[in-house]
Structure formats: C-alpha cells, structure tokens
VEXLOKOL-440310 format. One record per atom (N, C-alpha, C): residue number from 1; y, z, x; residue in one letter; atom name. Coordinates in Angstrom, 1 decimal. Each point is the difference from the previous one (the first is absolute). Example, Ala and Ser with C-alpha at 12.3 -4.5 7.8 and 13.67 -1.06 7.14 Angstrom:
BEGIN
LUMSE; nr; c2; c3; c1; rest; atom
LUMSE; 1; -5.7; 7.8; 13.2; A; N
LUMSE; 1; 1.2; 0.0; -0.9; A; CA
LUMSE; 1; 1.2; 0.0; 0.9; A; C
LUMSE; 2; 1.1; -0.7; -0.4; S; N
LUMSE; 2; 1.1; 0.0; 0.9; S; CA
LUMSE; 2; 1.1; 0.8; -0.8; S; C
# end
This chain:
BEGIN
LUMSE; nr; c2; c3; c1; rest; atom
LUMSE; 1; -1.2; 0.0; 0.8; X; N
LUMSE; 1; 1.2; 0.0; -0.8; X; CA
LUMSE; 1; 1.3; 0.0; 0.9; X; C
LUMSE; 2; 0.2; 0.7; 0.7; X; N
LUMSE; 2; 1.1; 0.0; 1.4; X; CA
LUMSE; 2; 0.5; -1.2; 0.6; X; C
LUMSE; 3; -1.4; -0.7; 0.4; X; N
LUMSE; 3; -0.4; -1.1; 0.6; X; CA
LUMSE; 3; 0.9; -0.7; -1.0; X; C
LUMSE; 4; -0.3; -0.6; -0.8; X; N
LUMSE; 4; 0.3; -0.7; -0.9; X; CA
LUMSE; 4; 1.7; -0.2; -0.3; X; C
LUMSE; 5; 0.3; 1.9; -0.2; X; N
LUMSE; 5; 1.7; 0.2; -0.4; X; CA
LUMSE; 5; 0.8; -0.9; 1.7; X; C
LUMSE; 6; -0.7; 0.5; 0.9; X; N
LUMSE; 6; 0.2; -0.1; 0.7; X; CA
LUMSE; 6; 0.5; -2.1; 0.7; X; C
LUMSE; 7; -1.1; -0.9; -0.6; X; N
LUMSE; 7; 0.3; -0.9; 0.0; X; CA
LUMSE; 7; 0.6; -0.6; -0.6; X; C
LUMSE; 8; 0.0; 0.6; -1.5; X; N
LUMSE; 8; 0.6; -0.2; -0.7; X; CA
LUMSE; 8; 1.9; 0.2; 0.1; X; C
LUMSE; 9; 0.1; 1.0; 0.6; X; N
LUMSE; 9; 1.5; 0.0; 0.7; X; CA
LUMSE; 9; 0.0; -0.9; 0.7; X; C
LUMSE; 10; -0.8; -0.6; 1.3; X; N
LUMSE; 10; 0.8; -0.9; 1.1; X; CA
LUMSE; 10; 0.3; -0.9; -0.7; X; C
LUMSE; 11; -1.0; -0.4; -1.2; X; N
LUMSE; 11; 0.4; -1.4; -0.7; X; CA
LUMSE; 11; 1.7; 0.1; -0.1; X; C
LUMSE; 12; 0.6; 0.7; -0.9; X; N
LUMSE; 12; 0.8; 0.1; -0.4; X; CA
LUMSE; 12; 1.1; 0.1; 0.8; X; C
LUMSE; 13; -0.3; 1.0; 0.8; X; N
LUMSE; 13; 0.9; -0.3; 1.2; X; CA
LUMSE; 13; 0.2; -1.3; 0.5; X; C
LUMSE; 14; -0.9; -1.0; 0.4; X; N
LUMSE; 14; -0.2; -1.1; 0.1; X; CA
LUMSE; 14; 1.1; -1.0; -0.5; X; C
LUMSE; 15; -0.5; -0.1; -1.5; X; N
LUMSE; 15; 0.8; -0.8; -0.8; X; CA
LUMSE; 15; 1.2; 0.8; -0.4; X; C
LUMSE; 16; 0.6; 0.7; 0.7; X; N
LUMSE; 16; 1.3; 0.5; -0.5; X; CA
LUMSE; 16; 0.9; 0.1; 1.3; X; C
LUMSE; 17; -0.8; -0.4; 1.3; X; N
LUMSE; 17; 0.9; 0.1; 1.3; X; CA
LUMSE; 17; 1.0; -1.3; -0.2; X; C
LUMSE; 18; 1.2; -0.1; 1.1; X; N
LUMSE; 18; 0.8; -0.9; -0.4; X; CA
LUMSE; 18; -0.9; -1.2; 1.3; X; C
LUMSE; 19; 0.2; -1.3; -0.5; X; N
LUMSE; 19; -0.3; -0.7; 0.5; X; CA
LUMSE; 19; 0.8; -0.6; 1.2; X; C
LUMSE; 20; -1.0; -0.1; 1.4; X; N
LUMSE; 20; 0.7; -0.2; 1.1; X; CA
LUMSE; 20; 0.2; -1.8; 0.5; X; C
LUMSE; 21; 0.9; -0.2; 0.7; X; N
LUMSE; 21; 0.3; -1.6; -0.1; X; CA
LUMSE; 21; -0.9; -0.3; 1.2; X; C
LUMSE; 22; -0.4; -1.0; 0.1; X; N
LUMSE; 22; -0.8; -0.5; 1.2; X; CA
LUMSE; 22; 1.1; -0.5; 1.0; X; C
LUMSE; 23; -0.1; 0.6; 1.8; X; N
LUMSE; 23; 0.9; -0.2; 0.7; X; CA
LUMSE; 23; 0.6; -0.9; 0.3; X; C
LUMSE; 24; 1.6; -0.3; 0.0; X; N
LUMSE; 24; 0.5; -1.2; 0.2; X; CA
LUMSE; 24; 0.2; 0.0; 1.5; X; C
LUMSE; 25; -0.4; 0.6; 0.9; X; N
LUMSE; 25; 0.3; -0.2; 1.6; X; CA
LUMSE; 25; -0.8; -0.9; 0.3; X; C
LUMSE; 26; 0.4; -1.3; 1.1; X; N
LUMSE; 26; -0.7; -1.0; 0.3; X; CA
LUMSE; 26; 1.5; -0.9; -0.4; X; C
LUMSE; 27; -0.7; -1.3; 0.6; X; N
LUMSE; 27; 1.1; -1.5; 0.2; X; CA
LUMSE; 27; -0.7; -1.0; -1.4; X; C
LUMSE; 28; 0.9; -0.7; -0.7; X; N
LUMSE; 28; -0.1; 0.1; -1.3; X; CA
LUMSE; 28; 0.5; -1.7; -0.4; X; C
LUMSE; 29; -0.4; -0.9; -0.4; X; N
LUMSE; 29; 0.8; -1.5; 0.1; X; CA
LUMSE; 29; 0.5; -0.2; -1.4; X; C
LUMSE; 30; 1.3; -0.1; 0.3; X; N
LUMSE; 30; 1.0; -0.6; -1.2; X; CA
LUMSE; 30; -0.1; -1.4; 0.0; X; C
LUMSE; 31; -0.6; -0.3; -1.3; X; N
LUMSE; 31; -0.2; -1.2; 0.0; X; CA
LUMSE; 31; 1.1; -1.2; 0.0; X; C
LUMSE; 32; 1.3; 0.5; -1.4; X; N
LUMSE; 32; 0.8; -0.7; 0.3; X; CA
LUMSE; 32; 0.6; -0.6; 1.2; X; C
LUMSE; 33; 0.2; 1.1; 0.9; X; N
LUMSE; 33; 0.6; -0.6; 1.2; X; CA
LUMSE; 33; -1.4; -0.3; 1.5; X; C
LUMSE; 34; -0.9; 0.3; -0.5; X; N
LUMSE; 34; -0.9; 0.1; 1.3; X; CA
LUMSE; 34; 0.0; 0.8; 1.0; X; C
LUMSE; 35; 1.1; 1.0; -0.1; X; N
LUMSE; 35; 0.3; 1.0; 1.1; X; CA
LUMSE; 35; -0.6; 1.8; -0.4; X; C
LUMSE; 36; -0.7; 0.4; 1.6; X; N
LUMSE; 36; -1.0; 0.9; -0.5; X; CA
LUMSE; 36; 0.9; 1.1; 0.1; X; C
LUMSE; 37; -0.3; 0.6; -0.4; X; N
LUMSE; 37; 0.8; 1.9; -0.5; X; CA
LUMSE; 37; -0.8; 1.3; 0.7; X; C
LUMSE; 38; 0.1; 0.9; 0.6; X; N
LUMSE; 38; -0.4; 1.0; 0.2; X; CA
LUMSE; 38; 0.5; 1.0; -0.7; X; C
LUMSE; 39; -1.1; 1.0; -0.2; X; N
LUMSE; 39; 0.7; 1.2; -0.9; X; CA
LUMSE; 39; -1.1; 1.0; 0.8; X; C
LUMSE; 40; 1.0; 1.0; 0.8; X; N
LUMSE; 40; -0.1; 0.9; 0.4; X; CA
LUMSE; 40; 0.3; 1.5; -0.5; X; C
LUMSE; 41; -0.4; 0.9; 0.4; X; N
LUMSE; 41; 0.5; 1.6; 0.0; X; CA
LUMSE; 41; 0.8; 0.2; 0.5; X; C
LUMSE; 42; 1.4; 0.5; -0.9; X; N
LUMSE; 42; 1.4; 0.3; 0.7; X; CA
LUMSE; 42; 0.1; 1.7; -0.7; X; C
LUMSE; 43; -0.6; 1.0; 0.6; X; N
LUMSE; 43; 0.7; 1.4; -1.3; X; CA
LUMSE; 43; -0.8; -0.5; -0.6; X; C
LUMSE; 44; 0.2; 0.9; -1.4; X; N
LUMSE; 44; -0.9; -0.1; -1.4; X; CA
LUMSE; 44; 0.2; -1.5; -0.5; X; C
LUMSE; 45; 0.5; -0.8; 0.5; X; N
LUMSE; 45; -0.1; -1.5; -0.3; X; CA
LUMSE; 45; -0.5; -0.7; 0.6; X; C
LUMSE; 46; 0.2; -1.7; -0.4; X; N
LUMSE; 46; -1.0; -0.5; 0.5; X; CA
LUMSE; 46; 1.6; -1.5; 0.5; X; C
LUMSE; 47; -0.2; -0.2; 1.3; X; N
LUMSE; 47; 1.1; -0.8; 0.0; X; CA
LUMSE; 47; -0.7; -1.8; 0.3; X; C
LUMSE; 48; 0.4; -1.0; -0.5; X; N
LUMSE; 48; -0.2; -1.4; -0.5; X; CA
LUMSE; 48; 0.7; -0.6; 1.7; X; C
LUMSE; 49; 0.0; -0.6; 0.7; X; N
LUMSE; 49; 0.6; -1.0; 1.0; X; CA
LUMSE; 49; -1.1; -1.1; 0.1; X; C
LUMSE; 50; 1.1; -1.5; -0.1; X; N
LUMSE; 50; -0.2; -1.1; 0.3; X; CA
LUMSE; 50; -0.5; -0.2; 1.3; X; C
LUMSE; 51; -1.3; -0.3; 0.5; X; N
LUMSE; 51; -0.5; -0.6; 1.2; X; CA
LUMSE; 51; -0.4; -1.4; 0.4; X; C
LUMSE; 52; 0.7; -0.7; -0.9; X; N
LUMSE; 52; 0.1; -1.3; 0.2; X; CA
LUMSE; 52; 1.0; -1.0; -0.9; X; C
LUMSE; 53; 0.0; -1.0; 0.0; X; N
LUMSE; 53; 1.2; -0.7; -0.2; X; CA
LUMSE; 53; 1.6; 0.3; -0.5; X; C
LUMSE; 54; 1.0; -1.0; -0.7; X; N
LUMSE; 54; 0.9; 0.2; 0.5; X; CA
LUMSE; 54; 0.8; 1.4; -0.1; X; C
LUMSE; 55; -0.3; 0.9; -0.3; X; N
LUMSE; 55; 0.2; 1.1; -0.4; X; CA
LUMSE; 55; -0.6; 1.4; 1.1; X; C
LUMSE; 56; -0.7; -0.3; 1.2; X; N
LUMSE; 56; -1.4; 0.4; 0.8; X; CA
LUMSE; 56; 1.4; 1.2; 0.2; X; C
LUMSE; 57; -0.8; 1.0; 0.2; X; N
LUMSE; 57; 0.6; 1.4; 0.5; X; CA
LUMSE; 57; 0.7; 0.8; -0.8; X; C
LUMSE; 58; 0.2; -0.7; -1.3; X; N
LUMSE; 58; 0.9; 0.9; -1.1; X; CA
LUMSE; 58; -0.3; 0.7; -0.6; X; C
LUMSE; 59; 0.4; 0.9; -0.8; X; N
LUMSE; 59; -0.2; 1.0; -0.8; X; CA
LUMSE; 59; -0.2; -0.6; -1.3; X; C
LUMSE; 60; -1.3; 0.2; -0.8; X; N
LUMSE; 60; -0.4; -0.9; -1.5; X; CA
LUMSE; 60; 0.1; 1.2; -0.7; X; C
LUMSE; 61; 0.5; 1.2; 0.4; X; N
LUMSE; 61; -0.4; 1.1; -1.6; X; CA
LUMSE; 61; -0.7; 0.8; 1.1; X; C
LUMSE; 62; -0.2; 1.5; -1.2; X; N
LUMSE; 62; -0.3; 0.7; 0.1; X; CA
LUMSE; 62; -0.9; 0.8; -1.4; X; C
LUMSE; 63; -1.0; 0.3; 0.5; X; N
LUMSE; 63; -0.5; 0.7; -1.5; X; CA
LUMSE; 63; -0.5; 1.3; 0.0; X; C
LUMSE; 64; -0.7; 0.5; -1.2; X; N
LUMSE; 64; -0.6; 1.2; 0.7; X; CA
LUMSE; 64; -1.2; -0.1; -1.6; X; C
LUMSE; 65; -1.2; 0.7; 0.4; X; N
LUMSE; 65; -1.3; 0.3; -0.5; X; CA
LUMSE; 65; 0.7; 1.0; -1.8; X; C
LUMSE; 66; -0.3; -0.6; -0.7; X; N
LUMSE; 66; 0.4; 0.8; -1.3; X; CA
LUMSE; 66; -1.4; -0.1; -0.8; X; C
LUMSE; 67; -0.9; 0.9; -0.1; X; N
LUMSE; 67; -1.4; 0.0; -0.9; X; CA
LUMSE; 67; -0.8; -1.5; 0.7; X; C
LUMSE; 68; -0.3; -0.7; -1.1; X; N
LUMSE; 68; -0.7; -1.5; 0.6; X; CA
LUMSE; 68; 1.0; -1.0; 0.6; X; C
LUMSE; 69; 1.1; 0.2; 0.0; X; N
LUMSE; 69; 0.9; -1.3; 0.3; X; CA
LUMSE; 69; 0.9; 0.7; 1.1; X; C
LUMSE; 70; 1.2; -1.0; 0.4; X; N
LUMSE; 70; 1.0; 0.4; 1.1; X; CA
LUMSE; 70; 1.2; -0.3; -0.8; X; C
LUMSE; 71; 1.3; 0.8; 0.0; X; N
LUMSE; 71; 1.3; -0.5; -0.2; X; CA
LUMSE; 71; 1.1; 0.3; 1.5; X; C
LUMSE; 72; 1.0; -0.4; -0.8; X; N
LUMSE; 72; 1.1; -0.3; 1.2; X; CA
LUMSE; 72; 0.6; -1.2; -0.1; X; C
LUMSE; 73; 0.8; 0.0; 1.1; X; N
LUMSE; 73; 0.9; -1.2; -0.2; X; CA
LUMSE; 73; -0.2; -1.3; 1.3; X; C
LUMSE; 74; 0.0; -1.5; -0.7; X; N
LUMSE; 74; -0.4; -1.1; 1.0; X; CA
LUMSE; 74; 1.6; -1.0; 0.1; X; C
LUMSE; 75; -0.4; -0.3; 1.3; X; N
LUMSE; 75; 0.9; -0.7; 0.5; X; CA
LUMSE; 75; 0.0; -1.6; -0.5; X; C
LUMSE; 76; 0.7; -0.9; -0.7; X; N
LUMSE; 76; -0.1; -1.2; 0.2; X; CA
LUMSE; 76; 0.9; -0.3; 1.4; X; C
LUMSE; 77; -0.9; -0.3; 1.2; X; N
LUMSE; 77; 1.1; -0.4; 1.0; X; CA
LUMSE; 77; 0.7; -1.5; -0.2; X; C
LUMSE; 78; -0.7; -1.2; -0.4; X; N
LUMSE; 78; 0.3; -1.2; -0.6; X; CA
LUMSE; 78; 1.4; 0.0; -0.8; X; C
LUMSE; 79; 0.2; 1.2; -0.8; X; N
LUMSE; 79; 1.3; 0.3; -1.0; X; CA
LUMSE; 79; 1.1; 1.4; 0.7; X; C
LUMSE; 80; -0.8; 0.4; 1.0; X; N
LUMSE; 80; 1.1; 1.3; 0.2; X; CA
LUMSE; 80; -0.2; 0.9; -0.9; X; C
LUMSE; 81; -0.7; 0.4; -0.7; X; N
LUMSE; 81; 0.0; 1.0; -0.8; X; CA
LUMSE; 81; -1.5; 0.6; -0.9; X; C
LUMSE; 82; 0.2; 0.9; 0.0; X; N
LUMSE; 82; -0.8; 1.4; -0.2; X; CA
LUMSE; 82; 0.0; 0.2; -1.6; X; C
LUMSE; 83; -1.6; 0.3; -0.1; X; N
LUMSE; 83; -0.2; -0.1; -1.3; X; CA
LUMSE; 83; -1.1; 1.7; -0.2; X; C
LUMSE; 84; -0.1; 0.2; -1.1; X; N
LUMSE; 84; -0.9; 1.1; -0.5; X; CA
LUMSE; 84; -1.5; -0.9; 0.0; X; C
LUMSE; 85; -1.0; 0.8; 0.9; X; N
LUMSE; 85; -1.1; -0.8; 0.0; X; CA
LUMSE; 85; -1.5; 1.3; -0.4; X; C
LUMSE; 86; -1.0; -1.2; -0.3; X; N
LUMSE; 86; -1.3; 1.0; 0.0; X; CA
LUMSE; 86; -1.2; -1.2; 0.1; X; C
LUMSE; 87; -1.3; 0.8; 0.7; X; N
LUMSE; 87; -1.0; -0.7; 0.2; X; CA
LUMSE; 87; -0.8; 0.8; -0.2; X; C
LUMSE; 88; -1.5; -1.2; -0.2; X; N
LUMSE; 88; -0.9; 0.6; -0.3; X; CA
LUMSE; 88; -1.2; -0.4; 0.5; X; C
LUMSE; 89; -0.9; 0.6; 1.1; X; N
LUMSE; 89; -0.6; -0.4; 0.3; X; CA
LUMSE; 89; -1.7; 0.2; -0.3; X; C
LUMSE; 90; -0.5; -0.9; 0.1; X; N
LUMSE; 90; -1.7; -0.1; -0.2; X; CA
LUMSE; 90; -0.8; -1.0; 0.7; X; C
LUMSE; 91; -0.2; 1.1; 1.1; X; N
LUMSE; 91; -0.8; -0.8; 1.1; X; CA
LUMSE; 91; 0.9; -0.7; 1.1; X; C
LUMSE; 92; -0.5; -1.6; 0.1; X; N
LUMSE; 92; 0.6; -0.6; 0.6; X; CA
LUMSE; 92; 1.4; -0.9; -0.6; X; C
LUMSE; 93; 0.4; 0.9; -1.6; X; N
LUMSE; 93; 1.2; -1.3; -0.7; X; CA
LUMSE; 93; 1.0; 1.3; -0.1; X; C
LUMSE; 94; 1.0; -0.7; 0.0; X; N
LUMSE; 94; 1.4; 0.9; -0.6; X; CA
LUMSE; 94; 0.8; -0.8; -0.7; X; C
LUMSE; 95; 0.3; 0.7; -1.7; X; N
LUMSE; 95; 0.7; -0.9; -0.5; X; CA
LUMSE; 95; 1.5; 1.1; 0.3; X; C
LUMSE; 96; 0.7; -0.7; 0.5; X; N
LUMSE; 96; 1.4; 0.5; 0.6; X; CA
LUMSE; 96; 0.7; -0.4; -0.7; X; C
LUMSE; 97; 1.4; 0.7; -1.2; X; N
LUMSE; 97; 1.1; -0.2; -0.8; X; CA
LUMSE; 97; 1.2; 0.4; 0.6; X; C
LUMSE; 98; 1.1; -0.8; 0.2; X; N
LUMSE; 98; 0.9; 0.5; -0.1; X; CA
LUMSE; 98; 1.3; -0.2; -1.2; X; C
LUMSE; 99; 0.4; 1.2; -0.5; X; N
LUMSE; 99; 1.0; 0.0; -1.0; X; CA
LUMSE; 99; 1.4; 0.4; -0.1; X; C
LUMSE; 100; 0.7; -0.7; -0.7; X; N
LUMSE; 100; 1.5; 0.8; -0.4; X; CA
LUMSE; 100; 0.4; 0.7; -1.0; X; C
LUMSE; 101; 0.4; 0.8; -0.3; X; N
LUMSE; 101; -0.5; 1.3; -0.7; X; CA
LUMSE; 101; -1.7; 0.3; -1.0; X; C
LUMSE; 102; -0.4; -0.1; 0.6; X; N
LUMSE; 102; -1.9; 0.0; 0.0; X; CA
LUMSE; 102; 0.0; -0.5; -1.4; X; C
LUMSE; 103; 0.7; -1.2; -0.2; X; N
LUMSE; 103; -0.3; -1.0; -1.2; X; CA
LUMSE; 103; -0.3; -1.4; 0.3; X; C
LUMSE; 104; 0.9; -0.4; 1.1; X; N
LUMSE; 104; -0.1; -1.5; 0.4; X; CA
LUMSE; 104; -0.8; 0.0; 1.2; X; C
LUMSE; 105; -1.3; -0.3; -0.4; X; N
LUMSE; 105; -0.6; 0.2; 1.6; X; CA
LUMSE; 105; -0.6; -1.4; 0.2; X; C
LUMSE; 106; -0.3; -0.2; 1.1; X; N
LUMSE; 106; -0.6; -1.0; 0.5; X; CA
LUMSE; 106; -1.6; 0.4; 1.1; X; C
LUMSE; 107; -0.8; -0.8; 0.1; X; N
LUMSE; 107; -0.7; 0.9; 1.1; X; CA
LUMSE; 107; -1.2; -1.7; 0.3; X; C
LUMSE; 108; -0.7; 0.6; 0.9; X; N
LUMSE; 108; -0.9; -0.7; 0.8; X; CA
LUMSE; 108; -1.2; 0.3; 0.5; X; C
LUMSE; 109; -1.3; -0.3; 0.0; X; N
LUMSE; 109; -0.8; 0.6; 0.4; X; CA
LUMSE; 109; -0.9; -0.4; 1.4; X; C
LUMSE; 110; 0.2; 1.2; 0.7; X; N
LUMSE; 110; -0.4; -0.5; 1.1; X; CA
LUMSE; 110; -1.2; 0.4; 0.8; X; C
LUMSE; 111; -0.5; -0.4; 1.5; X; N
LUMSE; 111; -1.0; 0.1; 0.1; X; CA
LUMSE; 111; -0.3; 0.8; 1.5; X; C
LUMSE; 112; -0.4; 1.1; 0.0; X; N
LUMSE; 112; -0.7; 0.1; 1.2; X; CA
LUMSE; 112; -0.4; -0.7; 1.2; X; C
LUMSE; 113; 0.3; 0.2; 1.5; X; N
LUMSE; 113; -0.5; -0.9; 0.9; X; CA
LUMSE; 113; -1.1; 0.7; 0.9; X; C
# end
C-alpha cells in the first residue's frame, strides 16, 4: 500500500513539474540568410553571436531559459534594431520569433549544426 502511495505521488509530481526547454547552446543556421549563430552562456542567459557572414562577430540577442522555452530580446543587425524575442527548442530545430510589442512577430525555424 506505501509502495503504491508512494508511486503514485512521483507520478504526479511528474506531471505537475514545469517543463524544461531543451538546450539552446551550440552553433545554429539561419536559414534566411545562411549565416550560422552561436548561443552561448553569458550569467543566467544565454548570449546569440553571429559566426559567419555579413554580420560574423555581432551580437544576435540574448535570451534566457523560461519553463520549456527562452525569452529575451533579438537583434535584427540587417535593420539596426532590437526586438522582443523567444525560442523554442526540440532537439535539433528552433523555431525562433521575433516581436514588436509580443503581437507582431515574425520568426524562422532553424537548424542545428
């Protein structure tokens, strides 16, 4: 009977923990432009730099780990400007948004290298 209460709790615990995002560290290809992205550990965030094309060395965003997903804010370097961003990753794909006031968003899905 113990036994039982007993699994009977981890279940629950289980299905009631918050769900954790699969890690976005690693180099990452934007398709639109062909140019690959790194996202590293900066602090409790996770920081985005361009390691290749015309953009190589720059700052793309920064995010940070929220339950299953990441928010923060991304860089369009192409436009000069900074947007409210979030990703989500599963496995080797990240579908990446960025928005203006988290209504207008746009995003892309990219791929692991």
């Amino acid at each position: 009977m113990i036994r039982k209460l007993i699994v009977a709790g981890a279940l629950v615990a289980a299905m009631t923990a918050p769900a954790l995002a699969d890690p976005i560290e690693g180099t990452w290809l934007r398709p639109s432009t062909g140019a690959l992205v790194a996202f590293s550990k900066c602090g409790s965030s996770y920081c985005a730099k361009a390691v290749s094309g015309e953009f190589a060395g720059r700052s793309v965003g920064k995010l940070m780990k929220k339950g299953a997903s990441y928010t923060g804010t991304l860089n369009d370097l192409a436009e000069d400007k900074i947007y409210s961003g979030r990703a989500k990753v599963t496995g080797n794909s990240m579908k990446l948004e960025g928005c203006v006031l988290m209504v207008l968003c746009k995003g892309e899905n990219w791929q692991r290298q």
